[in-house]
C-alpha positions as MATLAB code, in Angstrom:
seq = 'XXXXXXXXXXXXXXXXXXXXXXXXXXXXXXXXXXXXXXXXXXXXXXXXXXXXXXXXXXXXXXXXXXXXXXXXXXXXXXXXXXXXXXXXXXXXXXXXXXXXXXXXXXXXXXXXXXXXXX';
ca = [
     115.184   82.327   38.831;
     113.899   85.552   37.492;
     115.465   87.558   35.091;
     115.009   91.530   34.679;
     115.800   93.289   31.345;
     115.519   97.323   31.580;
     114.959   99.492   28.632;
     114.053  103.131   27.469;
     117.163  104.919   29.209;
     118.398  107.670   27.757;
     119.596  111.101   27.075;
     117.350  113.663   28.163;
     116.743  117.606   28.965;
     115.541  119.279   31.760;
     112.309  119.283   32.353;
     111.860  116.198   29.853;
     110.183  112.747   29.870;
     111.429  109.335   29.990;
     109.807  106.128   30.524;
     111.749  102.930   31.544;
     110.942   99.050   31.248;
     111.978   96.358   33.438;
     110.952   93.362   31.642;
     110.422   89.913   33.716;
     111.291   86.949   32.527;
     107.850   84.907   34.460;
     105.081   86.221   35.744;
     105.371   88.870   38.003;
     102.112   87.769   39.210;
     104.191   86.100   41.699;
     106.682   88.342   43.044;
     106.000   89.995   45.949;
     107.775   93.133   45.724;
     108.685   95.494   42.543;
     110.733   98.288   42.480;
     113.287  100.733   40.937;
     116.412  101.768   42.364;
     119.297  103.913   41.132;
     123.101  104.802   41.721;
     124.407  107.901   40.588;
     128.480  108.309   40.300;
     130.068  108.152   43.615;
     126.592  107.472   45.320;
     124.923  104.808   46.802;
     122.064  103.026   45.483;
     119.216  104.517   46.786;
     115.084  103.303   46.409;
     113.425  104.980   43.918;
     109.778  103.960   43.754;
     108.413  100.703   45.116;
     104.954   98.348   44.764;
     104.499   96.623   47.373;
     101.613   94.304   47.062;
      99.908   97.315   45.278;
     100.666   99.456   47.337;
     103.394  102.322   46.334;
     106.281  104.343   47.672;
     108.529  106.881   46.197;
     111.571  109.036   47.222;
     111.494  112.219   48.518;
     112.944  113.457   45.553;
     111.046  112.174   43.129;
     107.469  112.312   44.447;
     104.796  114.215   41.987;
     107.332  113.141   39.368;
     107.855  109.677   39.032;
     105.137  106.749   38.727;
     105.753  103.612   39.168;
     103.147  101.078   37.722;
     102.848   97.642   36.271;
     101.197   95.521   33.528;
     100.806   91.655   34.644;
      99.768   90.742   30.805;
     103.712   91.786   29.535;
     105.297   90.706   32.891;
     106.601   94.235   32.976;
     107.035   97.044   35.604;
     107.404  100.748   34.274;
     108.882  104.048   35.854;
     107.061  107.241   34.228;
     109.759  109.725   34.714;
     108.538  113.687   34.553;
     110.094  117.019   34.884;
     113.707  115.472   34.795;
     116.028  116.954   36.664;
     120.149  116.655   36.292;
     120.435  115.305   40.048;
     118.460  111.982   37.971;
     121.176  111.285   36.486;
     121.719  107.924   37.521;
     122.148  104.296   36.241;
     118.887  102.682   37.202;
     117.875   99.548   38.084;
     114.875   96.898   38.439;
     114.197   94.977   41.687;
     111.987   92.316   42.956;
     111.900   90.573   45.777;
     109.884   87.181   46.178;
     108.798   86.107   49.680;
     106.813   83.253   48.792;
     107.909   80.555   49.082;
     110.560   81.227   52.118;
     113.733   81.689   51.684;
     113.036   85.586   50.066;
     114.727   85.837   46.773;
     116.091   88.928   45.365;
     116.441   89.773   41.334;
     118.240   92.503   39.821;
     118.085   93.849   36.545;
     121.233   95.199   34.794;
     120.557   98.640   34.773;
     119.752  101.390   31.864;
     121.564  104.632   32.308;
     119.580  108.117   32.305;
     121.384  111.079   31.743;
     119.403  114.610   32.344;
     121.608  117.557   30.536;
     121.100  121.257   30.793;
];
């Protein structure tokens, strides 16, 4: 079992900075996917940014402005949020997936709220 801890949520402005922590409880050496989602009020939870083996993938939305990157010495996966906008307002949340060994195993963080005021 894996647990994720998020951090560095906040209050922000437009056009501000915010950079979020999803802590891992083992190595994420082993995890196969890593990745942030979010769920705004009355939304569903949508895929923010995603590393997939190394290999990355962002939103529409948030491409140019988010960056999603990881450091296997803390066991912990970042989200480098830029140019902030109030439609990122949002609880969000760590995920990883693990596909090895079968069955695939899915770990969710808690989730750290971001709130982007004008």
């Amino acid at each position: 079992q894996v647990q994720l801890v998020e951090s560095g949520g906040g209050l922000v402005q437009i056009g501000g900075s915010l950079r979020l922590s999803c802590a891992a409880s083992g190595s994420i050496f082993r995890l196969n996917t890593l990745g942030w989602y979010r769920q705004a009020p009355g939304k569903q939870r949508e895929l923010v940014a995603v590393d997939s083996g190394g290999s990355t993938n962002y939103a529409d939305s948030v491409k140019g402005r988010f960056t999603i990157s990881k450091d296997y010495a803390k066991n912990t996966v970042y989200l480098q949020m830029n140019s902030l906008k109030v439609e990122d307002t949002a609880v969000y949340y760590c995920n990883a997936e693990q596909f090895i060994p079968p069955p695939k195993k899915t770990f969710w963080g808690q989730g750290t709220q971001v709130t982007v005021s004008s």
